[in-house]
KOLLUM-683921 format. One line per 5 residues: number of its first residue (from 1); their letters; for each residue x, y, z of C-alpha. Coordinates in steps of 0.5 Angstrom, whole numbers, padded with zeros to 4 digits. Example, Ala and Ser with C-alpha at 12.3 -4.5 7.8 and 13.67 -1.06 7.14 Angstrom:
<pts>
1	as	0025,-0009,0016 ~ 0027,-0002,0014 $
</pts>
This chain:
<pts>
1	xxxxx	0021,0000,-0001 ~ 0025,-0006,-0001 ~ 0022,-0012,-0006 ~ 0023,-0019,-0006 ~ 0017,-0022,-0010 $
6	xxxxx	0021,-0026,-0015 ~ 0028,-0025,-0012 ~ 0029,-0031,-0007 ~ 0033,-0037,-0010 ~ 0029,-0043,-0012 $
11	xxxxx	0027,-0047,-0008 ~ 0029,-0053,-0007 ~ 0026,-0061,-0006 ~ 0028,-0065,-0002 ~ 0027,-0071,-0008 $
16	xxxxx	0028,-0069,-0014 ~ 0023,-0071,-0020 ~ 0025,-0078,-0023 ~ 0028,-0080,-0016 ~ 0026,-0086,-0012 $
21	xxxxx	0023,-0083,-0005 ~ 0024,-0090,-0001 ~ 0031,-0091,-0004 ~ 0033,-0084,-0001 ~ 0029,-0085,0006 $
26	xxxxx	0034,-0091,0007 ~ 0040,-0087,0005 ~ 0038,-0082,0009 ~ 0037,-0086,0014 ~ 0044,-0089,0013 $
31	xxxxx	0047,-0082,0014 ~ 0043,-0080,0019 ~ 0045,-0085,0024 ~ 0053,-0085,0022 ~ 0052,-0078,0023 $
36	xxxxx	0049,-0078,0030 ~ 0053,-0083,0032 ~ 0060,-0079,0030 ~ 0062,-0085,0025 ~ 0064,-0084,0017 $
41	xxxxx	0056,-0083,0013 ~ 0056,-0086,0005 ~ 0053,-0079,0003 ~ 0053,-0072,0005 ~ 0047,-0069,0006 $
46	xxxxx	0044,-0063,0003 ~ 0047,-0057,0005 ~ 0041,-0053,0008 ~ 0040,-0060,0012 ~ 0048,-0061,0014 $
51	xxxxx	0049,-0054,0016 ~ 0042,-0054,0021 ~ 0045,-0061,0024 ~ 0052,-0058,0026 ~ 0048,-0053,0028 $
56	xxxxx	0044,-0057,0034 ~ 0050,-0062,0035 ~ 0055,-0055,0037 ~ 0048,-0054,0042 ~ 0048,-0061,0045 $
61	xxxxx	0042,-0062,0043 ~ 0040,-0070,0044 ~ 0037,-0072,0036 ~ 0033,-0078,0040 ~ 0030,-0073,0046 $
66	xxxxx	0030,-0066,0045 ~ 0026,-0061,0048 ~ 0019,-0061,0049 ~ 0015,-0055,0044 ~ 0013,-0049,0048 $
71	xxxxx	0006,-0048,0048 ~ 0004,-0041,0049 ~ -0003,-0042,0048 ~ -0006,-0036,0054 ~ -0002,-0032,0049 $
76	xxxxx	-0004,-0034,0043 ~ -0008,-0029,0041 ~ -0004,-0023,0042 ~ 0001,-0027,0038 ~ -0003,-0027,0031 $
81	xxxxx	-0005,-0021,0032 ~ 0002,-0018,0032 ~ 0004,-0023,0026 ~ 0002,-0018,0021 ~ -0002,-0025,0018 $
86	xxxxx	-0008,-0024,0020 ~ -0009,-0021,0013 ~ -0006,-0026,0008 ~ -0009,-0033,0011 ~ -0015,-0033,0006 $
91	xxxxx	-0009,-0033,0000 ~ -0005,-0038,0003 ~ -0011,-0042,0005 ~ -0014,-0042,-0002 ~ -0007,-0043,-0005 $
96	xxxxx	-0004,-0049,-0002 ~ -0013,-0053,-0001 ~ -0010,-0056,-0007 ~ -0006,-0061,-0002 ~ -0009,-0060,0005 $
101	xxxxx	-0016,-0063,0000 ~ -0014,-0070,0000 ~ -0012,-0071,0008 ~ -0007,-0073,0008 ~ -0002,-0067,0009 $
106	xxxxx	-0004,-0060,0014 ~ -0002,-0053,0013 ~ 0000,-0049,0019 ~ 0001,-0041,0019 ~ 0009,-0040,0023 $
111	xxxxx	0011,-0033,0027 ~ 0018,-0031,0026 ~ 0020,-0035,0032 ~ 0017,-0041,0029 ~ 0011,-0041,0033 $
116	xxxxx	0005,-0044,0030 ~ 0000,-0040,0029 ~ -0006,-0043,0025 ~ -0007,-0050,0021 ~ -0011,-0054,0019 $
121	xxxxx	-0012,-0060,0015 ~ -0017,-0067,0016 ~ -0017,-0070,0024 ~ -0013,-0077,0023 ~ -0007,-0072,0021 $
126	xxxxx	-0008,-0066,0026 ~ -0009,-0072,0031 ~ -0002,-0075,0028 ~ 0001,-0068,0029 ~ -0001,-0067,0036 $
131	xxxxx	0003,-0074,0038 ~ 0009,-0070,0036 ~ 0006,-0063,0039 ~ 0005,-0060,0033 ~ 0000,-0055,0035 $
136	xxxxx	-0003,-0049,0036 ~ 0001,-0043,0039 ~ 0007,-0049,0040 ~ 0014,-0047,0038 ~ 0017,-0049,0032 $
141	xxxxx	0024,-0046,0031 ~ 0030,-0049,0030 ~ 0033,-0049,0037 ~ 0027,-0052,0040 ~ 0025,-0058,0036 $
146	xxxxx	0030,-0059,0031 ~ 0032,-0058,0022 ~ 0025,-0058,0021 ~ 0022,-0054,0014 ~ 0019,-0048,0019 $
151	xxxxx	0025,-0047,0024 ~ 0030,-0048,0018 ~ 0027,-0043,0014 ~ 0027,-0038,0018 ~ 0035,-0039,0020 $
156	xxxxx	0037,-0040,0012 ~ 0032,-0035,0010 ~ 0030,-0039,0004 ~ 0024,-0044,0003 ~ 0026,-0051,0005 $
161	xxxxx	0023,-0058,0005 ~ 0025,-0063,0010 ~ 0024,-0071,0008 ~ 0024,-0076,0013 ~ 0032,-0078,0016 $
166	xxxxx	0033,-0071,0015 ~ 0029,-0069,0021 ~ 0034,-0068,0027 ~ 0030,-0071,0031 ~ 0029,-0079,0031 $
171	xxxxx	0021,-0078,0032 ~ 0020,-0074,0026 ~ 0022,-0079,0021 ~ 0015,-0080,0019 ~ 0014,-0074,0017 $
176	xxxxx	0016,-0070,0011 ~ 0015,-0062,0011 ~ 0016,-0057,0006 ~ 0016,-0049,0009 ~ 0017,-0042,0006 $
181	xxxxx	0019,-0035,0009 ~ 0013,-0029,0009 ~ 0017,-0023,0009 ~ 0014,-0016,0010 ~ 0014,-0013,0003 $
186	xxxxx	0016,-0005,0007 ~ 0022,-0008,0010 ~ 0025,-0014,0007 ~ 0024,-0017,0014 ~ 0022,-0025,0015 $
191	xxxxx	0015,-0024,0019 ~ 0013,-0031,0018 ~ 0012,-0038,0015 ~ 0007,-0042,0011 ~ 0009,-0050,0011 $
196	xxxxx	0005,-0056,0009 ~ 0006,-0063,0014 ~ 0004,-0069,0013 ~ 0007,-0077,0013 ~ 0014,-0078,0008 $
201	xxxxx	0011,-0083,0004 ~ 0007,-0076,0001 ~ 0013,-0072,-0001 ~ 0013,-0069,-0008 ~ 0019,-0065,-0011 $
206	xxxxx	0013,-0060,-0013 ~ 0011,-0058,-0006 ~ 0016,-0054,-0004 ~ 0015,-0050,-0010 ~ 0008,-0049,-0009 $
211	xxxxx	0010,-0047,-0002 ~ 0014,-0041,-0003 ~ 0010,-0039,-0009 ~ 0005,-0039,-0004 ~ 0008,-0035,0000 $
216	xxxxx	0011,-0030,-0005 ~ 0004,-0029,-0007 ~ 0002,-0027,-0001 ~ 0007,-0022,0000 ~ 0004,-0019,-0006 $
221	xxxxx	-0001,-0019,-0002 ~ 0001,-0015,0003 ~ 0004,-0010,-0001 ~ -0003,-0009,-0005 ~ -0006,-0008,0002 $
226	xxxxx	-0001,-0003,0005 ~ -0001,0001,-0001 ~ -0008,0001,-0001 ~ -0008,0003,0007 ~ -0004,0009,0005 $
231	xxxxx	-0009,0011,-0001 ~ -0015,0012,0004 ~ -0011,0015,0009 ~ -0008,0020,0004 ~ -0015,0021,0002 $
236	xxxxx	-0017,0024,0009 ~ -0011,0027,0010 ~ -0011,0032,0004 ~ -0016,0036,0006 ~ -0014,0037,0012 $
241	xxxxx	-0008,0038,0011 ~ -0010,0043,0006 ~ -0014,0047,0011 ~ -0008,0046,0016 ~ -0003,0051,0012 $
246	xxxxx	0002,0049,0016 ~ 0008,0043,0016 ~ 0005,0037,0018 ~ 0005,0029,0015 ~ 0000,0024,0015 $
251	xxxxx	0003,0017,0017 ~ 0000,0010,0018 ~ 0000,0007,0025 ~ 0007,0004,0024 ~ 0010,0010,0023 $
256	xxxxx	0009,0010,0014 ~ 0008,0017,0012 ~ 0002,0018,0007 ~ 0002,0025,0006 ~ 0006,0031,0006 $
261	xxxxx	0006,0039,0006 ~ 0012,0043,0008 ~ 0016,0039,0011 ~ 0022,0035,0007 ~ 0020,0028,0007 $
266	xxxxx	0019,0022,0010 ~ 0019,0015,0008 ~ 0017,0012,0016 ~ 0018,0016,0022 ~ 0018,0012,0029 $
271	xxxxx	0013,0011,0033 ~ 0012,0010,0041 ~ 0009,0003,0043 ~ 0003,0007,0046 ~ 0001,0013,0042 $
276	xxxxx	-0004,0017,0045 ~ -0008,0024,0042 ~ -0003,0030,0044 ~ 0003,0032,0045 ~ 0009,0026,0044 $
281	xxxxx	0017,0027,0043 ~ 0018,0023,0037 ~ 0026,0021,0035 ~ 0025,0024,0029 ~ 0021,0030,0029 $
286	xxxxx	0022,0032,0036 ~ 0016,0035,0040 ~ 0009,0033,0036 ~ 0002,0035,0037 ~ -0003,0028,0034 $
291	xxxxx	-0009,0026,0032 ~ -0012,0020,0030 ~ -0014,0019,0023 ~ -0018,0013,0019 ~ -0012,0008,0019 $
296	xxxxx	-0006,0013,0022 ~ -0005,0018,0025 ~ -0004,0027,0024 ~ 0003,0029,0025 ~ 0004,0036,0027 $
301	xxxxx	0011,0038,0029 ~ 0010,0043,0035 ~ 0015,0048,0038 ~ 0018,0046,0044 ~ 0014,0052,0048 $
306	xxxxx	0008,0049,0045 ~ 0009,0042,0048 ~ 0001,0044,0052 ~ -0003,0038,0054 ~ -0001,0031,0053 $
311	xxxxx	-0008,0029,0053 ~ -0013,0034,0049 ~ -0019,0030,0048 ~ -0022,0028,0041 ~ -0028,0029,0040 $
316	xxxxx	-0032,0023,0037 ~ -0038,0023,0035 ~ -0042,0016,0033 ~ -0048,0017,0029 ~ -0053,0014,0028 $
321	xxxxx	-0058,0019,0026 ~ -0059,0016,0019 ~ -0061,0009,0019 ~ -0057,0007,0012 ~ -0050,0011,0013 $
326	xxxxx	-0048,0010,0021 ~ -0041,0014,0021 ~ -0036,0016,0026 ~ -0035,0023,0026 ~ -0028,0026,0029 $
331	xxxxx	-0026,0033,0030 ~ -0019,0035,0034 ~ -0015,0041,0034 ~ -0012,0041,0027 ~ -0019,0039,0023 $
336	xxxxx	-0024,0034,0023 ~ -0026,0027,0019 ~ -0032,0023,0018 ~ -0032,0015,0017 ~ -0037,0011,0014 $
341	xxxxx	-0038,0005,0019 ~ -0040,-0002,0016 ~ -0046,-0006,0019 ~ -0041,-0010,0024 ~ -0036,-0005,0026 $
346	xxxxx	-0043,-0001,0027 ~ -0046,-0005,0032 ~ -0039,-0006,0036 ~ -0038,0001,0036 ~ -0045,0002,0039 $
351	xxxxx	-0044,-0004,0044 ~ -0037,0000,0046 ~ -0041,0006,0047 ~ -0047,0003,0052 ~ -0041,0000,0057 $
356	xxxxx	-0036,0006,0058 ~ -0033,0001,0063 ~ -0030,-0004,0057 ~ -0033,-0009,0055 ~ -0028,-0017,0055 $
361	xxxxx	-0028,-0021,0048 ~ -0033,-0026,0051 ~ -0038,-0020,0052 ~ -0038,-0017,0046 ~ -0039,-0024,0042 $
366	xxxxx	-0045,-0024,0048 ~ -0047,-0017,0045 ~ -0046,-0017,0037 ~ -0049,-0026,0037 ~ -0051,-0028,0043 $
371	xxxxx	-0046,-0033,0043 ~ -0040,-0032,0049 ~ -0035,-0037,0045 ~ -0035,-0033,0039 ~ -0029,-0030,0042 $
376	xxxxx	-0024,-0031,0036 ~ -0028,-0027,0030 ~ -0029,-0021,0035 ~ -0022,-0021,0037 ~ -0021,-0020,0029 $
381	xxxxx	-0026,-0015,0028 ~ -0023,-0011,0035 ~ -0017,-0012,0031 ~ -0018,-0008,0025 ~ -0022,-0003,0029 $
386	xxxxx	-0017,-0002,0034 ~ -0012,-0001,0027 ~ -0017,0004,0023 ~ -0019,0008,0030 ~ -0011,0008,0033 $
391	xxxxx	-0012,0013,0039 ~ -0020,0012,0039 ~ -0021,0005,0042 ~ -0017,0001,0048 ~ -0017,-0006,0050 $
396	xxxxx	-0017,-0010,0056 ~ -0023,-0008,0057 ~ -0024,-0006,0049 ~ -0027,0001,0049 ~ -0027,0008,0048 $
401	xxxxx	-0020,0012,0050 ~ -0020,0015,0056 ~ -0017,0021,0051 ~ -0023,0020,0048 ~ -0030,0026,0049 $
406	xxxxx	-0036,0022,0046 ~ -0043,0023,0043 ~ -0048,0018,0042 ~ -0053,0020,0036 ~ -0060,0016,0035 $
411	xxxxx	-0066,0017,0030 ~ -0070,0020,0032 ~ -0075,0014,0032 ~ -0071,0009,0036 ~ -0073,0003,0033 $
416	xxxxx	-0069,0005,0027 ~ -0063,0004,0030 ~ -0058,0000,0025 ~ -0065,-0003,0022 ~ -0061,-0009,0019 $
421	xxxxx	-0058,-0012,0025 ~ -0060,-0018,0029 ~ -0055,-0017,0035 ~ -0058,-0017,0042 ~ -0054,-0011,0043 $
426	xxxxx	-0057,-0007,0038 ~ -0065,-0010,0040 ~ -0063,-0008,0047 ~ -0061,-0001,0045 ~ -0069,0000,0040 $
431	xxxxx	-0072,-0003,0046 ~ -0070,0002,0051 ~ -0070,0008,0046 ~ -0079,0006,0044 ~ -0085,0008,0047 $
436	xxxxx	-0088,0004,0053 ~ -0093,0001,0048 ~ -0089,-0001,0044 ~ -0083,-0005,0049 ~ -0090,-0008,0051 $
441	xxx	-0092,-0010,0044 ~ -0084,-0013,0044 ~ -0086,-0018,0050 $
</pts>
């Protein structure tokens, strides 16, 4: 598995400790115009700065218009949920609060397009940022508004920071920014950018250091939850695969292979986009017969006379009988697990189960807290529920998979159903389920 904790070169400033921040600005102001204007300049720029110019002049990019950002904010959502960032927010939040605490710089979470994903940081400088049209779901690549610390990070692939004249565009000589890449610890590959903006005056050499430590800690991170992901999937897997007696593998839902028996093995194997229970062609195994487990997916390989239905239902079970372990229960053609539900995803799950039509994210937020705004946490939660019951739960509307045969089971006395909870689904679900007397008794 590939590594880059610790390999990436070392960052570096863009002024340099002992170095006067005023008398630089002035000489890169000084090369910054005779660049632009084709004339002879006193210096040469850093290397990482030269080269991001020489890149925008070759595409006619005019340094004192430019293009305006892309703002993709219908699509914003989807986009930080298929980042892969989701997970790493609170490390880097609690690892850069030491610069965003004083107010004057904001920190901002980049996909690997360079579309700003999150930020945040006091008013005054989120207010100077939006002049510039540094905002949420805006496209901060390169290409779009020249060198700055996230689009040159991605095209240099190494941490950057970007001070002041260095920036290509005119309008963003006020600001300085220092920007690292997040890489994907299984594959090597850039998923992202975690940068820290704010006015010039603040530059500091340690900065950008900060940043790329920042951003190696939280691909240790990721590292550290893929792992783990693959242990309670191994887990499940074992058992089952033991029963099985036949060639099967365990997999992740990116394709990670957890676990194996008789079948040689694997690092990752393919999966389609839409992966349904059933029977599917994957590029790797040929014909393959599948079932969701906690967090990935049963594979195993079928005989090309045993293609069968594509779609064989999945038996699910929501338990609810004990009210201090809620569970879901799965049982397919190969086996059956059973998970133990948190409170929250508990109370989904159930809200999902009384509305086999779907229920929309303003819905859900209505369902677990009265409050339709709540879309983002319910988003969130959808996600990693959609992630740990892959094939199970579908989206647009969120709800149980039409390959999915479900089953709903109460205590015995309604009114015990999830006991702790306070969500307005679940007092609806205990009030439908009490005697006359007592929904009275309720008002």
């Amino acid at each position: 598995m590939p590594s880059n904790i610790g390999s990436a070169p070392v960052p570096e400033p863009a002024v340099a400790a002992g170095e006067d921040p005023r008398r630089y600005a002035r000489l890169m102001s000084a090369v910054y115009d005779a660049t632009m204007a084709g004339n002879r300049a006193p210096a040469r720029p850093r290397e990482v700065i030269g080269d991001s110019w020489q890149r925008l002049i070759a595409r006619g990019i005019d340094p004192d218009v430019g293009t305006e950002p892309v703002v993709e904010t219908g699509a914003l959502e989807m986009l930080r949920r298929a980042s892969g960032l989701m997970e790493v927010l609170d490390e880097i939040s609690h690892g850069l609060e030491s610069l965003v605490a004083e107010g004057a710089n904001i920190l901002v979470v980049a996909d690997a397009k360079g579309r700003v994903l999150w930020r945040s940081g006091s008013p005054a400088v989120l207010m100077n940022a939006d002049r510039l049209g540094f905002v949420e779901g805006a496209n901060w690549g390169e290409g779009s508004v020249g060198t700055n610390a996230i689009g040159t990070a991605l095209v240099s692939q190494r941490a950057v920071q970007v001070f002041s004249a260095e920036h290509f565009l005119r309008s963003h000589h006020p600001w300085t920014c220092a920007g690292a890449p997040i890489r994907d610890p299984r594959t090597g590959q850039v998923i992202g950018v975690v940068d820290v903006s704010g006015p010039a005056p603040t530059v500091h050499p340690t900065t950008i250091a900060l940043v790329d430590a920042v951003a190696r800690l939280a691909e240790s991170q990721l590292r550290q939850e893929h792992d783990r992901t693959l242990n309670r999937l191994r887990a499940f897997a074992a058992p089952i695969l033991a029963r099985m007696g036949s060639p099967a593998l365990a997999v992740d839902t990116e394709g990670w292979v957890a676990a194996v028996d008789a079948m040689p093995m694997h690092n990752r194997i393919l999966l389609p986009d839409q992966l349904a229970p059933g029977r599917v062609r994957l590029a790797t195994l040929g014909w393959c017969a599948v079932e969701p487990l906690p967090g990935g997916w049963l594979v195993r390989p079928a005989a090309g006379d045993d293609q069968g239905d594509p779609q064989q239902p999945a038996r699910v079970t929501l338990d609810f009988g004990n009210p201090d372990r809620p569970s879901l229960r799965l049982a397919g053609e190969f086996g059956y697990w059973t998970h133990d539900l948190s409170l929250r995803h508990a109370e989904i799950l159930l809200a999902l189960a009384l509305s086999p039509q779907g229920r929309t994210a303003p819905q859900l937020a209505e369902d677990l807290y009265g409050d339709r705004s709540r879309v983002v946490t319910v988003r969130a939660e959808m996600s990693r529920l959609r992630k740990q019951f892959a094939g199970v739960l579908a989206a647009q509307p969120y709800r149980f998979a039409g390959s999915v045969d479900l089953e709903l089971r109460y205590p015995d006395d309604r009114r015990l159903l999830l006991p702790p909870s306070t969500a307005p689904a679940v007092r609806a679900a205990r009030t439908a389920g009490a005697p006359a007397e007592q929904r009275e008794h309720n008002g």
